[in-house]
mmCIF file of the C-alpha atoms, coordinates in Angstrom:
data_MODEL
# 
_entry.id   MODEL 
# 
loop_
_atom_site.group_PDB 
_atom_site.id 
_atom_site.type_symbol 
_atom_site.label_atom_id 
_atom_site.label_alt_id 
_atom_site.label_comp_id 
_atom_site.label_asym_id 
_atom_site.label_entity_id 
_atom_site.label_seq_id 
_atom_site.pdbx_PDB_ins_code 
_atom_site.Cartn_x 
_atom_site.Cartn_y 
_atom_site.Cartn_z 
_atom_site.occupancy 
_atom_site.B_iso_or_equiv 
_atom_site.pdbx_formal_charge 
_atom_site.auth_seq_id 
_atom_site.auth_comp_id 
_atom_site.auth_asym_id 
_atom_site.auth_atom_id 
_atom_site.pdbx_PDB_model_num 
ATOM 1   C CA . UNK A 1 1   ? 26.342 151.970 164.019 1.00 0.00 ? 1   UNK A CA 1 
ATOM 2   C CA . UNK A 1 2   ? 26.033 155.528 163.216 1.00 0.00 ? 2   UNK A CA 1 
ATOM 3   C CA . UNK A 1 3   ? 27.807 157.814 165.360 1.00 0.00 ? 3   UNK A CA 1 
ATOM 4   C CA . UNK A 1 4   ? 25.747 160.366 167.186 1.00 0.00 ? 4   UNK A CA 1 
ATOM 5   C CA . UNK A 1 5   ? 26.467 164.055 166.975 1.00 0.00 ? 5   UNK A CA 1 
ATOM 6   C CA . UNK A 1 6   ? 25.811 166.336 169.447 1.00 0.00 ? 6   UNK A CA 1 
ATOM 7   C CA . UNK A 1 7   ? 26.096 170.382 169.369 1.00 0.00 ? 7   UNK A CA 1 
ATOM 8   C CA . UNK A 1 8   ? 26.781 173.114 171.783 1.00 0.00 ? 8   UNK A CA 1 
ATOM 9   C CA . UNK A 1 9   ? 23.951 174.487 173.858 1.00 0.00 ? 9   UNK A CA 1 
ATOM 10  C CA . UNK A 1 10  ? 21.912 170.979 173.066 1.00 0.00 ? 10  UNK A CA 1 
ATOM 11  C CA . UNK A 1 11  ? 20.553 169.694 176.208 1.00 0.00 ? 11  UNK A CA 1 
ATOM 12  C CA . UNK A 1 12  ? 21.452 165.520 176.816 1.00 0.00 ? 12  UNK A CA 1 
ATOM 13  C CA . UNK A 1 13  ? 20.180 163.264 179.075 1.00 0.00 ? 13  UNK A CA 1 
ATOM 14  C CA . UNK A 1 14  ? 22.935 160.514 180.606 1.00 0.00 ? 14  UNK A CA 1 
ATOM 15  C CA . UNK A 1 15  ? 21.995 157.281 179.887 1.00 0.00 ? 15  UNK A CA 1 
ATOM 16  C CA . UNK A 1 16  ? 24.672 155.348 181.670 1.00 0.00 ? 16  UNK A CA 1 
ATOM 17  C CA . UNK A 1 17  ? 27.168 155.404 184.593 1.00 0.00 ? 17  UNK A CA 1 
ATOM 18  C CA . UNK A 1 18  ? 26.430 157.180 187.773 1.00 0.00 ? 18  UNK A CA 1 
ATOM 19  C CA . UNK A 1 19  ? 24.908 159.711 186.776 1.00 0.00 ? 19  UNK A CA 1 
ATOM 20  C CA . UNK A 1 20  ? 21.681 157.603 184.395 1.00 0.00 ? 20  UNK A CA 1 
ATOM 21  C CA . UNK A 1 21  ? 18.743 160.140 184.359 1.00 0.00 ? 21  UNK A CA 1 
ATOM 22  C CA . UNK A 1 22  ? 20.686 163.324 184.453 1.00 0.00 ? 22  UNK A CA 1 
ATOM 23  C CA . UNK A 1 23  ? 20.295 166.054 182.242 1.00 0.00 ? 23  UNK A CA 1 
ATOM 24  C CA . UNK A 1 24  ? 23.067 168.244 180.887 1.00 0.00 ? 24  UNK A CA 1 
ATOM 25  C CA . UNK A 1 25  ? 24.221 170.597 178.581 1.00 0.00 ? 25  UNK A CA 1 
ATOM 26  C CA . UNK A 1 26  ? 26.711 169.937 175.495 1.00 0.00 ? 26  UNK A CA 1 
ATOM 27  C CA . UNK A 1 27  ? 29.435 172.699 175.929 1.00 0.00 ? 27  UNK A CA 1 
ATOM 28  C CA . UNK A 1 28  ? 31.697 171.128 173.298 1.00 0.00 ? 28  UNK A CA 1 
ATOM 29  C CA . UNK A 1 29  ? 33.747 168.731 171.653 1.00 0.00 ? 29  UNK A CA 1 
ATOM 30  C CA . UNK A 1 30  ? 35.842 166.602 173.939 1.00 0.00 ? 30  UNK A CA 1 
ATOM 31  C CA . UNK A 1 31  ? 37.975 164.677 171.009 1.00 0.00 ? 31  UNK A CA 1 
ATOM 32  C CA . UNK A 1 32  ? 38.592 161.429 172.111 1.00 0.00 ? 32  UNK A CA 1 
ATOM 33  C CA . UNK A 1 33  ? 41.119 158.347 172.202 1.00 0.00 ? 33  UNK A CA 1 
ATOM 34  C CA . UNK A 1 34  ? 40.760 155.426 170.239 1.00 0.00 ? 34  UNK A CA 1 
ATOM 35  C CA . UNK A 1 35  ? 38.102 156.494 167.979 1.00 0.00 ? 35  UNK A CA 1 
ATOM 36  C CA . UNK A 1 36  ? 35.791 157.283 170.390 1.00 0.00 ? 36  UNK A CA 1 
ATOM 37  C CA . UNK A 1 37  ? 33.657 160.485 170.041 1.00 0.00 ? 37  UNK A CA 1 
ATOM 38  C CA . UNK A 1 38  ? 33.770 162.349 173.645 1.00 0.00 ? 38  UNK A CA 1 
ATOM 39  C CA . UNK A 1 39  ? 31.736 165.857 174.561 1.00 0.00 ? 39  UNK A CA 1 
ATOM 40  C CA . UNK A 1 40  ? 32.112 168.145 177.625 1.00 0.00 ? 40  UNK A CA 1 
ATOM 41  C CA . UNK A 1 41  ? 28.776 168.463 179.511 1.00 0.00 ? 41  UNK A CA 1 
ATOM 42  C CA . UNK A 1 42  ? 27.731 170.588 182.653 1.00 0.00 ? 42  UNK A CA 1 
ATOM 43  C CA . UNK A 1 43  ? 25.133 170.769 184.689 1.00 0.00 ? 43  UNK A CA 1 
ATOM 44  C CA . UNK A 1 44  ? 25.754 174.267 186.275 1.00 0.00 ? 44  UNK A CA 1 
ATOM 45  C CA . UNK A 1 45  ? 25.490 171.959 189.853 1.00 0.00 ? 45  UNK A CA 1 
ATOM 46  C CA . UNK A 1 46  ? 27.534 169.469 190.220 1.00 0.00 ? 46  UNK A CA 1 
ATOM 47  C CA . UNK A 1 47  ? 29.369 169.493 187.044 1.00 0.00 ? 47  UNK A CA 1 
ATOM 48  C CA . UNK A 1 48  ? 30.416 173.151 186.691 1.00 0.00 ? 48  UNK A CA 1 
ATOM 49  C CA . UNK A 1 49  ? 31.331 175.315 183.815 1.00 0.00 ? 49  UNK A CA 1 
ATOM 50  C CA . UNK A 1 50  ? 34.532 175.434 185.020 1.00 0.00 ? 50  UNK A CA 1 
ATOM 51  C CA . UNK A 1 51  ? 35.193 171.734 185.180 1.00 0.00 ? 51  UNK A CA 1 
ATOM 52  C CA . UNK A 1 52  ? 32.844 169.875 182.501 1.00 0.00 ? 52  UNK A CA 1 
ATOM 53  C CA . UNK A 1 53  ? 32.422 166.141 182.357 1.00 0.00 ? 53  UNK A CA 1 
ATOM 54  C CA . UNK A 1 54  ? 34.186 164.331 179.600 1.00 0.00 ? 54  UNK A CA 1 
ATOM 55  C CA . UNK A 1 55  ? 30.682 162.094 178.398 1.00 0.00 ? 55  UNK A CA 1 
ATOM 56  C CA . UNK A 1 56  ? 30.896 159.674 175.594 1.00 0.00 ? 56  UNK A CA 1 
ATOM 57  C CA . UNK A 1 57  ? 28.087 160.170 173.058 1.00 0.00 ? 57  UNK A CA 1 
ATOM 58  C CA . UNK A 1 58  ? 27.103 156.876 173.241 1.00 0.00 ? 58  UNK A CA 1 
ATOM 59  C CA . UNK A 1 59  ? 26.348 157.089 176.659 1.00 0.00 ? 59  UNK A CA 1 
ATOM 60  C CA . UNK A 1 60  ? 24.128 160.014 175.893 1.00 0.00 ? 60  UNK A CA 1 
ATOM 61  C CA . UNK A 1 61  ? 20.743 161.018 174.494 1.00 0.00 ? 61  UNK A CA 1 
ATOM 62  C CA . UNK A 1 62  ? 19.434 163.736 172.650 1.00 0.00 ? 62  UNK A CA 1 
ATOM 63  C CA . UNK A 1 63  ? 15.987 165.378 174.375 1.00 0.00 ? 63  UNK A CA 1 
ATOM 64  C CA . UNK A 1 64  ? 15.485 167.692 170.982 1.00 0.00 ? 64  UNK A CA 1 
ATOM 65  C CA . UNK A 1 65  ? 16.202 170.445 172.997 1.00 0.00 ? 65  UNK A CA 1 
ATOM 66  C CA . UNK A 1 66  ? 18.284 172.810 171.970 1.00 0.00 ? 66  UNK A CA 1 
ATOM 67  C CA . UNK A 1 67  ? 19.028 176.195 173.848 1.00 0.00 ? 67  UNK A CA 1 
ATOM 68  C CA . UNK A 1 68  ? 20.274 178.715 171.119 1.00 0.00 ? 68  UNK A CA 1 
ATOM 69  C CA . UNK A 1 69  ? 21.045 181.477 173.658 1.00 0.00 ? 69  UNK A CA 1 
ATOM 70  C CA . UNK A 1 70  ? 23.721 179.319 175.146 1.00 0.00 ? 70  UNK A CA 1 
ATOM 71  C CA . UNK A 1 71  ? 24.685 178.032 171.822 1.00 0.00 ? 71  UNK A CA 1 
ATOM 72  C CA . UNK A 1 72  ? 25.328 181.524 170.889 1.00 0.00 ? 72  UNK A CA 1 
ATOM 73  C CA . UNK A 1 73  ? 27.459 182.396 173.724 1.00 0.00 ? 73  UNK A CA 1 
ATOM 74  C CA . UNK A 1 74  ? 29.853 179.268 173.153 1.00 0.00 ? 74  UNK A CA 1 
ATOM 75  C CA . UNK A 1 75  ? 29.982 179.887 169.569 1.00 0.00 ? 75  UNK A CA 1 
ATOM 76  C CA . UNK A 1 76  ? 31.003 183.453 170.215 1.00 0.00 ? 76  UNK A CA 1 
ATOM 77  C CA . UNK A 1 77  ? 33.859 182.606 172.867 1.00 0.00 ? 77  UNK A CA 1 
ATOM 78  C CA . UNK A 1 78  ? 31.692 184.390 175.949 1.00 0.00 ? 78  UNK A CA 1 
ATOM 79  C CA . UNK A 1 79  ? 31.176 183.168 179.547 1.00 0.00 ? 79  UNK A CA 1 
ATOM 80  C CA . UNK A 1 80  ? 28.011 180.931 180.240 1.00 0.00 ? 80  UNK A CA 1 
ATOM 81  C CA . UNK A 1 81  ? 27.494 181.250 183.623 1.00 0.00 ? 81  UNK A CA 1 
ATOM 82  C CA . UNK A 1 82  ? 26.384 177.816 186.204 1.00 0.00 ? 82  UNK A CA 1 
ATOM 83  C CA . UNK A 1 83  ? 23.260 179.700 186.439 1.00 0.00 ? 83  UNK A CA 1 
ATOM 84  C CA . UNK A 1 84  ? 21.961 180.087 183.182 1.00 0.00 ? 84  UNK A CA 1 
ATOM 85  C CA . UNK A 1 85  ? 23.049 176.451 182.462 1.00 0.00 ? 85  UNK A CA 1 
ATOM 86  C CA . UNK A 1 86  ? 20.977 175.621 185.817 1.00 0.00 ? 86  UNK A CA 1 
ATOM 87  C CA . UNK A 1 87  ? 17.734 177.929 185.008 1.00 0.00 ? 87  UNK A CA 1 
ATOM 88  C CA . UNK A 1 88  ? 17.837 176.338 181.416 1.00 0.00 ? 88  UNK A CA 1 
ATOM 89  C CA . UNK A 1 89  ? 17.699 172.449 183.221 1.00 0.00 ? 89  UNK A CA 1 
ATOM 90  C CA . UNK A 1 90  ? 14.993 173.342 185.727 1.00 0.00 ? 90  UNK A CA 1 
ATOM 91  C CA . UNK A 1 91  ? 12.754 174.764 182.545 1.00 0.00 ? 91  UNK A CA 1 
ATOM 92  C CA . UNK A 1 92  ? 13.191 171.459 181.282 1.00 0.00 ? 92  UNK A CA 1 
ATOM 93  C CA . UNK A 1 93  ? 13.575 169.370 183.841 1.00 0.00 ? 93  UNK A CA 1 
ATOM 94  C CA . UNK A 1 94  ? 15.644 168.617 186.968 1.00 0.00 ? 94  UNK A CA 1 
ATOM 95  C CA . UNK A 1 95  ? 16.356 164.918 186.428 1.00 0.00 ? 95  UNK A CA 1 
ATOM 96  C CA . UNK A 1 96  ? 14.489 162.122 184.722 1.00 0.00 ? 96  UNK A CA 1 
ATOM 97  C CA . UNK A 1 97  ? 14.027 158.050 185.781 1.00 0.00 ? 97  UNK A CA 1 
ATOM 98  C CA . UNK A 1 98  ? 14.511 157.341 181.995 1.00 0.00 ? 98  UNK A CA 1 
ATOM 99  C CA . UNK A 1 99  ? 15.165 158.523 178.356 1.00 0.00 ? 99  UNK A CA 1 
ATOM 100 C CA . UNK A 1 100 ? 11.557 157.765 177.232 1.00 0.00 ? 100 UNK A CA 1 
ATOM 101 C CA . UNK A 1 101 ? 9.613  159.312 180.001 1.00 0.00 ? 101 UNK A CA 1 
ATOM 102 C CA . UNK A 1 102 ? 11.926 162.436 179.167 1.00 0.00 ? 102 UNK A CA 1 
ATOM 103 C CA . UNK A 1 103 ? 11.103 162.740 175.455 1.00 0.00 ? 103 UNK A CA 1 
ATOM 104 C CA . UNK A 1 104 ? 7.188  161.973 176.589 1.00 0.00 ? 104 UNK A CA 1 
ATOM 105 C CA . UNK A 1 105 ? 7.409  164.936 178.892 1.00 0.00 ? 105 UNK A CA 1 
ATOM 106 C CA . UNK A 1 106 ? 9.272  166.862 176.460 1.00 0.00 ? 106 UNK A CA 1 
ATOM 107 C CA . UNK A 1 107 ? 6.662  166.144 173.431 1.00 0.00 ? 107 UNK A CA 1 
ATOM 108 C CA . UNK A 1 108 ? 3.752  166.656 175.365 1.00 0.00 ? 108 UNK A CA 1 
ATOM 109 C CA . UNK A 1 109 ? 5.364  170.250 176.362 1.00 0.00 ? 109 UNK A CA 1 
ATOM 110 C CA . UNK A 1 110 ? 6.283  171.243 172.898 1.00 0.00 ? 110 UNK A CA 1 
ATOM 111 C CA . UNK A 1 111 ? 1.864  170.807 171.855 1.00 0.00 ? 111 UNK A CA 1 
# 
């Protein structure tokens, strides 16, 4: 199985544990133990800048969004705040009941 990569600033929906249906936003590499390939999400609500959830990739999903502003600011070592992270989710969406209706949403948006 090919291993999935995922980038700063790229917006992710969870697709397992408590938190199935929630979007996020990659903020970085998380390393990982045993092989396994581990990014640092946020949500600017519950899962703040300032204390990112450790997400493996294979528990994510890649909308196609990607929000070069924020991928910008990471790349260039300055502060993303919980409010641009949170203005960026409620453009795309809040939460979602699954990964398809998501990318449906998302394709039908992009027109």
């Amino acid at each position: 199985m090919k291993d999935k990569k995922f980038t700063p600033g790229q917006v992710v929906i969870s697709t397992a544990g408590r938190d199935t249906g929630r979007l996020y936003v990659v903020t970085g590499q998380a390393g990982g133990e045993d092989g396994r390939n581990l990014v640092y999400v946020v949500d600017g609500h519950i899962r703040k800048i300032d204390r990112p959830k450790k997400k493996n990739v294979r528990h994510l999903e890649d909308t196609g969004k990607l929000v070069p502003e924020i991928a910008q600011k990471i790349a260039t070592g300055r502060k993303v705040t919980d409010q641009e992270i949170r203005q960026v989710l409620e453009a795309t969406f809040t939460t979602a009941a699954s990964v398809a209706s998501v990318k449906e949403a998302l394709s039908d948006t992009d027109g």
